[in-house]
C-alpha positions in Angstrom: -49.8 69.6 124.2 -49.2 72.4 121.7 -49.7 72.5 118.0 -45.8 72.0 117.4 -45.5 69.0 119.8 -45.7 65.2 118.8 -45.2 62.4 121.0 -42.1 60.5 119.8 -41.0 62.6 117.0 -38.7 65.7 116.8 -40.6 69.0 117.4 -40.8 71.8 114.5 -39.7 74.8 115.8 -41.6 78.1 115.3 -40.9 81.1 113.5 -38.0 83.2 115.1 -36.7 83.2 118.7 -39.2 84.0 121.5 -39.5 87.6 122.2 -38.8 87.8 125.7 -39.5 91.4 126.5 -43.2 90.6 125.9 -43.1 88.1 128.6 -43.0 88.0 131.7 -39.9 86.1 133.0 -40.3 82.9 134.1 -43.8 82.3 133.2 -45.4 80.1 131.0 -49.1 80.2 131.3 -50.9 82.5 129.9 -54.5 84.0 129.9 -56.2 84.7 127.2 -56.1 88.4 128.0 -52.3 88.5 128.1 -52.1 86.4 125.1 -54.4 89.0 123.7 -51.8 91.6 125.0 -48.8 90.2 124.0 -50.1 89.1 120.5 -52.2 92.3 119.6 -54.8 89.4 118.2 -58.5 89.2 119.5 -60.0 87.0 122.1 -62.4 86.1 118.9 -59.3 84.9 116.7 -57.5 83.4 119.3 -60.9 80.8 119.8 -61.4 81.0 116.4 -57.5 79.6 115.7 -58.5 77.0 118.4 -61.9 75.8 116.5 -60.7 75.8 113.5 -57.6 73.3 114.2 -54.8 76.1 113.5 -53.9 75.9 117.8 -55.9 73.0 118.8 -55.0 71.6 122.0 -54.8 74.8 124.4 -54.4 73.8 127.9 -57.1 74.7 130.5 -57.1 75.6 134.0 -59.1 73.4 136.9 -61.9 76.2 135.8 -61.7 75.6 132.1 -59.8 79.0 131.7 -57.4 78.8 128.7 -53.9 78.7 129.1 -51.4 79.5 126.4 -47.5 78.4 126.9 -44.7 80.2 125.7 -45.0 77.5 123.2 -48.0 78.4 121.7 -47.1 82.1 121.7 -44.1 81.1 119.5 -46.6 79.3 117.4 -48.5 82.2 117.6 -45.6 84.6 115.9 -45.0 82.1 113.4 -49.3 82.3 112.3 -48.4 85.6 112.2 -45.3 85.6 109.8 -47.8 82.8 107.5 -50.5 85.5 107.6 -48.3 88.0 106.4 -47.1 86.2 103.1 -50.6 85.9 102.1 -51.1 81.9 102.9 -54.3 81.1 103.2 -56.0 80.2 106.5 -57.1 76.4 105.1 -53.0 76.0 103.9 -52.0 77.3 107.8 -54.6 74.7 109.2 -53.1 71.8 106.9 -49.7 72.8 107.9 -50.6 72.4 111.6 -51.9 69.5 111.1 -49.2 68.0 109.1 -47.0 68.9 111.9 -49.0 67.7 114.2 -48.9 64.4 111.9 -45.0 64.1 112.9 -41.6 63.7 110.8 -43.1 61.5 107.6 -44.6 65.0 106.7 -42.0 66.8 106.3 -41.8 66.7 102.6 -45.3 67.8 102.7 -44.2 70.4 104.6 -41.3 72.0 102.7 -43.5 71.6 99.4 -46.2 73.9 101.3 -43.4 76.6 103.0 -41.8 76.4 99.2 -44.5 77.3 97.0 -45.6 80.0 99.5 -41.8 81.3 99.6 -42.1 81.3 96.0 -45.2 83.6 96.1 -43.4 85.7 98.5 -40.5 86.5 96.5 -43.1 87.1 93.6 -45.0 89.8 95.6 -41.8 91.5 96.3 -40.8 91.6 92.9 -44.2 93.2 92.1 -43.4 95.4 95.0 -40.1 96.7 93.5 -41.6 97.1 90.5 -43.8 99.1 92.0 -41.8 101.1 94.5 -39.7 102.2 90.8 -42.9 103.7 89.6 -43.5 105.6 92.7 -40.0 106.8 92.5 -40.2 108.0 89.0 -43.3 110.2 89.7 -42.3 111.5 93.0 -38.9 112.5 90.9 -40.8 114.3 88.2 -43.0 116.0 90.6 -39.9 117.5 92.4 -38.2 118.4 89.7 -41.7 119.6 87.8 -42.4 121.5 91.3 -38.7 123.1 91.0 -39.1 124.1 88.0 -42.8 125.9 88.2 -41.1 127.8 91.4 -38.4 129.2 89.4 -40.4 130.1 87.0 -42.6 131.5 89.3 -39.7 133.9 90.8 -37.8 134.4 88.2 
């Protein structure tokens, strides 16, 4: 059983749709190497994900070899998309787990995918307002730079 699954309950789907380029059609077990591969995350933070609760309940092989479902790589992508807005890894594990937890947590849920949309959109803010000093600078150096090589030649 994956992170997103919970018996009896609707499932939370991940992230975006599945990039199916990355895998190899028709499969849907995975080594650790391809997941590796695929994800462009380390064997270390793959485990780490698992022992820290973010991913759980990995399926193993009759050897004990992990193997990851196309499930958990859609899982995967959407860790990903959390790490990039700047959640932190304890909010990430409580959101797993509150998925794991089933539908009565879906207010939960919302609150925590809210208030970390709302940091988002407040970093990009930031970001334009940044990106408008940058342009200002790079427009007075062009002009400043056209204007020392006309002076220059002329």
């Amino acid at each position: 059983m994956t992170v997103t699954e919970t018996p009896g309950t609707r499932t939370d789907s991940c992230a975006a749709p599945p990039h199916p380029h990355r895998r190899p059609q028709g499969q849907d077990a995975y080594t650790i190497s391809e997941v590796v591969a695929f994800t462009g995350l380390t064997a270390h933070t793959l485990r780490w994900y698992e022992r820290i609760g973010l991913m759980p309940h990995i399926d193993r092989s009759h050897t004990g070899q992990r193997r990851y479902s196309n499930r958990d790589l859609d899982w995967l992508d959407l860790v990903g998309k959390l790490r990039l807005t700047g959640m932190p890894v304890a909010d990430m594990v409580r959101y797993a787990e509150l998925v794991r937890e089933g539908d009565q947590t879906y207010t939960e849920r919302f609150e925590l995918l809210e208030a970390t949309r709302r940091d988002v959109l407040s970093r990009i803010d930031e970001l334009r307002d940044t990106l408008a000093v940058l342009d200002r600078k790079i427009s007075f150096y062009a002009d400043a730079g056209r204007a020392y090589e006309k002076e220059k030649v002329g």
